[in-house]
Residue, then its C-alpha position, 0 to 999 in steps of 0.5 A: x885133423x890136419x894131416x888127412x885134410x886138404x889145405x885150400x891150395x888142394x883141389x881134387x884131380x879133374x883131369x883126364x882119364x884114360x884106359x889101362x888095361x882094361x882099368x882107368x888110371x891117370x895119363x902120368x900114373x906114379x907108385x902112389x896113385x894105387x892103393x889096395x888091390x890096385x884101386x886107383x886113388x882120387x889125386x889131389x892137385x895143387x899145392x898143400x898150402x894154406x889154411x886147413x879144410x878139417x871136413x875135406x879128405x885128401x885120398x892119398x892121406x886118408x889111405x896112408x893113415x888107413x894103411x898097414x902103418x896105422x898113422x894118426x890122422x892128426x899128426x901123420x905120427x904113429x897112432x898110439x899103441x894100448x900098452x902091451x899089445x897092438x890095440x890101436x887107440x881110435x876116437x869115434x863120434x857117440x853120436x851120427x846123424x841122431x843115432x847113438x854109434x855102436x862101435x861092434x862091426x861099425x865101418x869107418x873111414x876115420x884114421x886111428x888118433x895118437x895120444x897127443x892129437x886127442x889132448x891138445x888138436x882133437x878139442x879145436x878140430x871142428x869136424x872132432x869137436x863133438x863127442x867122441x868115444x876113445x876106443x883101443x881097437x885090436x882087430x879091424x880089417x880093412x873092408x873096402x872103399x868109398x869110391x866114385x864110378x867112372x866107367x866108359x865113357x871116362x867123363x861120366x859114371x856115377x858122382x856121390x861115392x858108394x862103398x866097394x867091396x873087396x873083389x879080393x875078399x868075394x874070392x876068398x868066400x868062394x863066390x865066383x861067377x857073376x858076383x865076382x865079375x860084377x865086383x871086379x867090372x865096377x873096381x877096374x872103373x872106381x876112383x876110391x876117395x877113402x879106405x874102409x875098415x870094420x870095427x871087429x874088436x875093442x875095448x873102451x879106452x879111459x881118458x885118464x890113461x890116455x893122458x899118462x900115456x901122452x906123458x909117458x909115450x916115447x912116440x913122438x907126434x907127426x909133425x902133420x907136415x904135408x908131403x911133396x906132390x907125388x908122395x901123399x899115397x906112396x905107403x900103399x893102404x889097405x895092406x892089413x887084412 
């Protein structure tokens, strides 16, 4: 999955933080550096060259693939479409931390996948290598984030990420008061490392179909070019709701 992933001359943004009304946010911040309600996105620095480092997300990216273009993860191309509809074709592992995955209301942080990526890139990815089960998903709202707590003073917070809720979404419920204070006090100091999506509906997906429309597909792949410095995130994720 070369696209999502960092390249060895990328390196998470250690840099300082400051305080923009009321919120964290970057010295020099850019268009990109904002994803879903506003959620600051974890930069990468350095350059994107070398080679790639399958199991090391870069933020921007994964929020580009996870956003409302749906991007393959492999590529950086268009993830396949299910014939006929918007069913996006996912591939999930079978099997996390020696339990057998259940795909209904699973929350994921892994990009859809095209066609072409699962024939040729997925079996020598080895963070893909494992089994996988190929899913046409048609409904999977984005959820929330993975994201790392910075609150004053900006060097310290929490350093293992934890997954966020929506503030937006604790709105919609009609749960205002102190559960939505506290959602929006731990949003305004988050560094999100990842978009979150719940699994809501699929169907399986055959592999033999997956190969006839590889074949068939007018699609063509990314090219899993990286983009410039600046632009990784400029496609805002977590638009679908």
């Amino acid at each position: 999955m070369p696209y999502i992933a960092r390249c060895e001359g990328e390196f998470p943004y250690a840099g300082p933080l400051v305080l923009a009304g009321g919120r964290i946010a970057y010295p020099d911040m850019r268009s990109a550096d904002r994803g879903v309600d506003d959620v600051l996105i974890l930069r990468s620095v350095g350059i994107p060259a070398g080679p790639v480092r399958a199991a090391d997300i870069d933020p921007g990216r994964q929020f580009r693939a996870m956003g409302d273009a749906l991007l393959c993860q492999g590529c950086g191309g268009p993830s396949s479409r299910r014939p006929g509809s918007q069913a996006r074709l996912w591939a999930l592992p079978v099997v996390e931390q020696g339990r057998q995955v259940d795909p209904a209301g699973l929350c994921t942080e892994s990009p859809p996948v095209c066609a072409h990526c699962v024939l040729g890139d997925m079996p020598r990815c080895p963070v893909m290598r494992p089994a996988h089960q190929l899913l046409w998903v048609s409904q999977a709202p984005v959820v929330g984030v993975m994201a790392i707590l910075r609150p004053p003073p900006l060097g310290g917070g929490q350093t293992k990420p934890k997954f966020l809720r929506l503030p937006s979404d604790i709105e919609e419920e009609g749960r205002g008061g102190g559960a939505l204070d506290r959602a929006r006090a731990e949003w305004d100091c988050a560094v999100a490392v990842s978009l979150v999506r719940k699994i809501v509906r699929y169907s399986p997906a055959d592999p033999r179909h997956i190969a006839d429309l590889a074949a068939g597909s007018r699609e063509q792949p990314g090219n899993g070019l990286l983009p410039g410095p600046g632009t990784a995130g400029e496609i805002r994720g977590g638009g679908t709701r």
